[in-house]
N, C-alpha and C positions, 0 to 999 in steps of 0.2 A: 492608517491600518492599526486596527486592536494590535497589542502583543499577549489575547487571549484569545482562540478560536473554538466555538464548541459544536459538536456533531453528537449523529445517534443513528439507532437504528430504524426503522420503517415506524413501528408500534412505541417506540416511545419509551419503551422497559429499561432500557440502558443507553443514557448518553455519558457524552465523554466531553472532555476539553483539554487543549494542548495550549501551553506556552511558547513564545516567541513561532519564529520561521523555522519551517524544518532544515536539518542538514542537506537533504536531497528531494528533489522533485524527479519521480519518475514513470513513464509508461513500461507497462512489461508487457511483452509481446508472445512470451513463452506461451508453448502449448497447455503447460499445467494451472495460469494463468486465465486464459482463455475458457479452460474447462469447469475451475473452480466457480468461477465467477460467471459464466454462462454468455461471455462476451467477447466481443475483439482484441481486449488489454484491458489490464489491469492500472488504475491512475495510482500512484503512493504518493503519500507524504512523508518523510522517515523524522523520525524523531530520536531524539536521548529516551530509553524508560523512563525516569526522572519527569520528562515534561509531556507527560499522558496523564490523566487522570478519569480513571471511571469511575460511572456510578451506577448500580445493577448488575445483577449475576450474565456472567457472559461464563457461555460454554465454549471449549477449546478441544481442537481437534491436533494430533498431529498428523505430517505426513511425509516420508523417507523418500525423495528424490530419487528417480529411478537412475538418472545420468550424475549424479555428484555421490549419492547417499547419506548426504545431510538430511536434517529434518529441519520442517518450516510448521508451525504452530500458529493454527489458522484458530480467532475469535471470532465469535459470532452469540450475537441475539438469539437467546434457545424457543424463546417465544416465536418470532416470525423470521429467524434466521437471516437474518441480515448481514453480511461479512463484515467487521469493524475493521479487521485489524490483521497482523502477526509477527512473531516474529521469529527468526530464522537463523540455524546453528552458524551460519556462515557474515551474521551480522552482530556477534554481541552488544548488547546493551541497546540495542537501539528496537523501536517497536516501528515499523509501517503500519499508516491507517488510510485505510480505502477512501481515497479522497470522495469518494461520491458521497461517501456520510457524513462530510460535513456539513454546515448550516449554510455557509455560503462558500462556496470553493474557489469563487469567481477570482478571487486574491491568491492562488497559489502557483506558481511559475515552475512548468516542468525545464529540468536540466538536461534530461536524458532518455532514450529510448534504449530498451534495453532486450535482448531476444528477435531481434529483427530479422534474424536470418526468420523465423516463426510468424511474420508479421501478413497479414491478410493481405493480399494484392490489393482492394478498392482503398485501404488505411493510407493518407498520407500525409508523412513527418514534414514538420516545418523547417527550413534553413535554416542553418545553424545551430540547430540543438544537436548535442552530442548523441551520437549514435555505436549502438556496441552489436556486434552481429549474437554474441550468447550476452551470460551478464557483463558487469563491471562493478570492481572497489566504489566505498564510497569516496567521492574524492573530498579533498582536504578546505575548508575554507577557512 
């Protein structure tokens, strides 16, 4: 396995590339997840900032948690709107990138399901991966 991985968005305007294995692998189940993203879960990769690097204007949105009141600062491709990325008042320094934009995701090992009280009845989590009914810390490796 590279310890370089690079993604992008749909059109091509902004790719990106990360350094080594993320700190966490995670599905999120959250309803604001599901919304954002037009889907059953949300895949991340988390990373250090440090080991992100784009290339191309990405437009950023933020948005205030209705249940915590943190904000989470959502990237996206302003050309065909693609979600890259974000990052989130409750995870300094670290950026999640929407596994599905990378070039091959096939290498990435989820850790955890997260928001599962949220989680769509047909959705089912594999044994043994760590499961949180709301979020969780990232934990330590």
């Amino acid at each position: 396995m590279s310890d370089i991985h690079h993604g992008g968005c749909v059109c091509g305007a902004v790719r990106y590339r990360v350094r080594g294995n993320p700190v966490v692998g995670t599905v999120c189940h959250c309803k604001f997840c599901q919304k954002r993203l037009a889907s059953a879960f949300a895949v991340l990769a988390s990373y250090k900032i440090e080991d992100v690097e784009t290339q191309g204007e990405v437009k950023e949105v933020e948005h205030r948690s209705d249940v915590s009141g943190r904000w989470l600062k959502m990237q996206f491709c302003p050309e065909c709107g693609t979600t890259l990325s974000h990052t989130a008042e409750w995870r300094p320094g670290m950026r999640a990138v929407a596994a599905g934009t990378l070039d091959d995701p096939t290498w990435l090992r989820i850790d955890r399901h997260i928001w599962t009280q949220s989680k769509l009845p047909w959705v089912v989590i594999p044994e043994g991966v760590e499961t949180y009914p709301q979020g969780a810390g990232i934990p330590a490796r």
